[in-house]
MIKE-314219 format. One line per field, with one value per residue (C-alpha): residue in three letters; x, y, z. Coordinates in steps of 0.1 Angstrom, whole numbers, plus 5000, padded with zeros to 4 digits. Layout:
residues N
res	c(ALA ...)
x	c(X ...)
y	c(Y ...)
z	c(Z ...)
END
This chain:
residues 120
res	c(UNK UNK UNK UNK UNK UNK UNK UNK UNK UNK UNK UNK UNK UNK UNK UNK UNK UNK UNK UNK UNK UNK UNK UNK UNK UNK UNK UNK UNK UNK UNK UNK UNK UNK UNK UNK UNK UNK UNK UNK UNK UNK UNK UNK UNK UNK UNK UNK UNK UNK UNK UNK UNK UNK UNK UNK UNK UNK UNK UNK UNK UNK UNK UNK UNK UNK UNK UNK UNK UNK UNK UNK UNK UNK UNK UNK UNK UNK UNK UNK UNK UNK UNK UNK UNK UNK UNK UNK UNK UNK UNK UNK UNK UNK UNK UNK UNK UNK UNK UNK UNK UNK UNK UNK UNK UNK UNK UNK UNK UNK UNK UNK UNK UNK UNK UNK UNK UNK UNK UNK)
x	c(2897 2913 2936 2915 2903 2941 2949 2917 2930 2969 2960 2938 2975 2961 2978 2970 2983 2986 2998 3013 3023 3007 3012 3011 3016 3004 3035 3058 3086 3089 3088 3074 3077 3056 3028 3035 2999 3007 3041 3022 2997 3032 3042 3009 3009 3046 3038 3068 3065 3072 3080 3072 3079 3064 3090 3077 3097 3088 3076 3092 3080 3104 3124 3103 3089 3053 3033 3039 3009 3021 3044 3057 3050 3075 3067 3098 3095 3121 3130 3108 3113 3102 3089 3109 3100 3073 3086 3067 3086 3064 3094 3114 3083 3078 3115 3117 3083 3100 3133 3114 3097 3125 3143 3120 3117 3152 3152 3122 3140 3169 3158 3139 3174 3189 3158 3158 3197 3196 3172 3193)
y	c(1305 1328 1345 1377 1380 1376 1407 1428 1427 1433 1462 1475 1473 1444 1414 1374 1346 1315 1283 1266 1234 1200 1181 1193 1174 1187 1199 1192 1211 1197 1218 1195 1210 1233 1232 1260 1280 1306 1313 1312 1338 1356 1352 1359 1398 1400 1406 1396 1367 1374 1342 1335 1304 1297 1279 1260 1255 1234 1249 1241 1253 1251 1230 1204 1198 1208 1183 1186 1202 1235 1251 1287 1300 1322 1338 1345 1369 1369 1390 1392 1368 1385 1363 1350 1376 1377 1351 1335 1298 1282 1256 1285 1297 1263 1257 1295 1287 1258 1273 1300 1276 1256 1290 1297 1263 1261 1296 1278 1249 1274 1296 1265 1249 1283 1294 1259 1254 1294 1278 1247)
z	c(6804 6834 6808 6806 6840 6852 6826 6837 6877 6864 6848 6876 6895 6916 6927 6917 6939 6926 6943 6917 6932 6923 6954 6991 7017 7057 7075 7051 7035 7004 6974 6945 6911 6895 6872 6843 6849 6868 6853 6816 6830 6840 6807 6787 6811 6812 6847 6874 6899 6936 6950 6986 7009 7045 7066 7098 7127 7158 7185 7222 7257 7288 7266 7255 7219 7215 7190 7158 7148 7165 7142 7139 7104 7086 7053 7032 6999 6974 6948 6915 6887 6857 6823 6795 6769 6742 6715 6684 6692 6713 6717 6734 6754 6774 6777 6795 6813 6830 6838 6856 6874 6884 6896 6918 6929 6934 6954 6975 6985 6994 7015 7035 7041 7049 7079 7091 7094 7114 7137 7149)
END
């Protein structure tokens, strides 16, 4: 339904975000897995994927933990993640679809471990 509007903006050199998780959870840093929508849109434009990841620390002042609620936000981009290429097996297609996914699941939860391990 979204397909042609999604090509229309690519083609004007414009950018789509898409949040493709299923589940979020306030606070948390868990990285559920994807749905395949935005990475079948990807596909569909042969258009790259920049994946990006906010990581929240805790906040302290003069030592002491500040609630939980205030967090510093970090926005993390990685490096683009382009499609599986055009291919008439729609087998093949959903099998690439979710090994892109995963990737950038996997480069999600990652990077996470690696900004929250640099600030203990």
């Amino acid at each position: 339904m979204i397909t042609k509007s999604i090509g229309d903006v690519l083609r004007k050199k414009q950018h789509v975000l898409f949040l493709p998780e299923g589940n979020l959870i306030h606070l948390s840093q868990t990285i559920y897995r994807f749905r395949l929508g935005a990475f079948q849109q990807s596909y569909f434009h042969q258009a790259p994927l920049i994946p990006m990841v906010f990581v929240l620390k805790r906040r302290s002042l003069f030592g002491k933990e500040l609630p939980k609620n205030w967090v510093k936000m970090i926005c993390v981009y990685g490096d683009p993640v382009m499609p599986v290429p055009i291919h008439e097996d729609d087998s093949v297609i959903k099998k690439g679809l979710r090994e892109t996914a995963d990737q950038v699941a996997d480069w999600m939860e990652n990077t996470i471990q690696t900004y929250q391990a640099s600030y203990k």
